[in-house]
C-alpha positions in Angstrom: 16.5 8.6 -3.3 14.7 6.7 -6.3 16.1 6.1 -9.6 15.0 7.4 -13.0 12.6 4.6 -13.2 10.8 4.6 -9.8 10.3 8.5 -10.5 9.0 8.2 -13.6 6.3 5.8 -12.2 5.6 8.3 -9.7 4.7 10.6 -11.9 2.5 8.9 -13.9 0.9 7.9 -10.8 0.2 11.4 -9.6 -0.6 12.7 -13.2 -3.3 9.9 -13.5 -4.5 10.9 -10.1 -4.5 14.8 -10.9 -6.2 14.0 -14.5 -8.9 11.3 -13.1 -9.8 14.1 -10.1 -8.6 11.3 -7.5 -6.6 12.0 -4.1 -4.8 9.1 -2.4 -4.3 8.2 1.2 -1.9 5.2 1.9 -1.8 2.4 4.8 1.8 0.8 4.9 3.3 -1.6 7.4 6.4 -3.1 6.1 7.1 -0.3 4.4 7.1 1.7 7.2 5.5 4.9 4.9 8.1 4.2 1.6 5.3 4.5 -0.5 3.8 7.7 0.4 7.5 9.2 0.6 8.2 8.0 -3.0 4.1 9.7 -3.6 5.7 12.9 -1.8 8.7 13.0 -3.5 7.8 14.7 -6.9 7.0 18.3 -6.4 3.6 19.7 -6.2 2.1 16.2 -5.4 0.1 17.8 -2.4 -2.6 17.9 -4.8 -3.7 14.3 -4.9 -1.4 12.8 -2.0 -4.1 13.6 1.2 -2.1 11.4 3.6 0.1 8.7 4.9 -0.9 5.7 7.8 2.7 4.2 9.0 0.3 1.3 10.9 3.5 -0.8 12.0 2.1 -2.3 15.3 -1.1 -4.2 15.2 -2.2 -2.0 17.9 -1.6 1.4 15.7 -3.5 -1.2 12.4 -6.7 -1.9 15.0 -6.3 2.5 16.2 -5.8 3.9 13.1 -7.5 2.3 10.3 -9.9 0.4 12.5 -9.0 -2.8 11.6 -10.8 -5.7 13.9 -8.7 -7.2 16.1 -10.3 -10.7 15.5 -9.0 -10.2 11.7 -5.3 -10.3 12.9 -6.5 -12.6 15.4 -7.4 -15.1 12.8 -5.7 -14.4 9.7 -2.6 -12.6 10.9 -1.5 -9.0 10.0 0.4 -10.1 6.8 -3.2 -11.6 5.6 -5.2 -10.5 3.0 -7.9 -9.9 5.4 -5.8 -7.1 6.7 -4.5 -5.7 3.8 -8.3 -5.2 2.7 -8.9 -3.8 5.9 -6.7 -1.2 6.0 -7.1 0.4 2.5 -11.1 0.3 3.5 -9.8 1.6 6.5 -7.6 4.5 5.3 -10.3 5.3 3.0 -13.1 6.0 6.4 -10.2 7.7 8.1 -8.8 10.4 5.6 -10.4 12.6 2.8 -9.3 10.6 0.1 -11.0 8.7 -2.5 -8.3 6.2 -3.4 -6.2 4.1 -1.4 -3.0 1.6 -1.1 -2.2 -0.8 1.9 0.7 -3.0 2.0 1.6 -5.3 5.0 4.2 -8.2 4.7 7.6 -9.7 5.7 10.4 -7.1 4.9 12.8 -9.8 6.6 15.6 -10.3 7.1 13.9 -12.6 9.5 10.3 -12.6 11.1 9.2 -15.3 8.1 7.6 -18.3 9.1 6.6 -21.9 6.3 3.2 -19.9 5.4 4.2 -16.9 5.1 7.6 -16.2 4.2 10.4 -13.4 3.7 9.2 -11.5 0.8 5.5 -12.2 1.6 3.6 -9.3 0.8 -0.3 -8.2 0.4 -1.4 -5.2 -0.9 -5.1 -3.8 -0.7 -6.4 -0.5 -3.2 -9.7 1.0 -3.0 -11.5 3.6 -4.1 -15.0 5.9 -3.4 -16.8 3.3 -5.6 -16.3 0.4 -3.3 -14.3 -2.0 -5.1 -11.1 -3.0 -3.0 -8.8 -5.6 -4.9 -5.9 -7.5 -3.4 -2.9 -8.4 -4.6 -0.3 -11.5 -2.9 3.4 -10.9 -4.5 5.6 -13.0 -3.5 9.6 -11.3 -3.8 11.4 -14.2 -2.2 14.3 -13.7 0.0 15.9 -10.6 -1.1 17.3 -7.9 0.5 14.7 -5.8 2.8 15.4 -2.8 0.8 14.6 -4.8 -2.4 11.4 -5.9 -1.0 10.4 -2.2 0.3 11.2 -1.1 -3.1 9.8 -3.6 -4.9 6.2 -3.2 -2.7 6.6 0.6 -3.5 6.8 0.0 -7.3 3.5 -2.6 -6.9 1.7 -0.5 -4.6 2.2 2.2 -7.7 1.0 -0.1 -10.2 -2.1 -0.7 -8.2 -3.1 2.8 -7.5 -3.0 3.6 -11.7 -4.8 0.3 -12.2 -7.8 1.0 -9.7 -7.8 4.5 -11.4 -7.9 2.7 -14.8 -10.9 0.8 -13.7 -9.5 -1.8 -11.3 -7.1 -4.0 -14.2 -4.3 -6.3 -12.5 -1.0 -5.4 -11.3 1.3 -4.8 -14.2 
């Protein structure tokens, strides 16, 4: 399912996770759960992966994760307002101590002027409070090279909150 690459990222993920005592929880929308399949995909990662929100709908981002309506209302769901939201959200709602959101436009269509294909937000937090964002913006590729691309960022976030919050590499 992922290449040599993408698995060796995982790993590192989940052996910085296992090593640093940290378990993860992830809140996707575009992705539509990518990230904590790619998280899951590595044997024995049911150790520091405690669970997966697929929050698609608004309705299942505002149910789930508790994310205020007025929020969306305001900033929209691919915001990064809402992407904040629902890590901080996934954190109150789950046993973990780390977490990843993503929300964005997957495409092929649904972009608009402001915010188009290849839009994506990202939120990570963690048990000490500090939730970062991240805005990447792919372009108009392929969806499945903007899933996979958010999967590969979302990574990259999780070891840098773990490594005491450093940028997206």
């Amino acid at each position: 399912m992922f290449d040599r690459e993408v698995i060796f990222e995982i790993k590192d993920t989940l052996d910085m996770a296992r090593e640093k005592g940290f378990m993860i929880a992830t809140a996707e929308s575009c992705t539509g759960g990518l990230i904590a399949a790619a998280l899951t995909s590595v044997a024995g990662s049911s150790d520091v992966v405690e669970r997966g929100f697929v929050t698609y709908s608004n309705d299942a981002k505002i149910e789930m994760l508790g994310v205020d309506e007025d929020l969306i209302r305001l900033h929209g769901a691919v915001s990064e307002h809402v992407a904040r939201a629902m890590c901080e959200g996934a954190l109150k709602n789950s046993h973990a101590n780390l977490t990843v959101s993503v929300t964005g436009v997957a495409g092929p269509g649904g972009g608009t002027e402001k915010k188009p294909v290849g839009t994506v937000h990202f939120g990570v937090t963690s048990e000490d409070g500090v939730t970062n964002h991240a805005l990447l913006q792919f372009g108009d590729l392929d969806r499945d090279e903007i899933q996979l691309k958010s999967v590969r960022a979302a990574l990259s976030l999780l070891r840098g909150q773990m490594d005491g919050g450093r940028a997206l590499a």
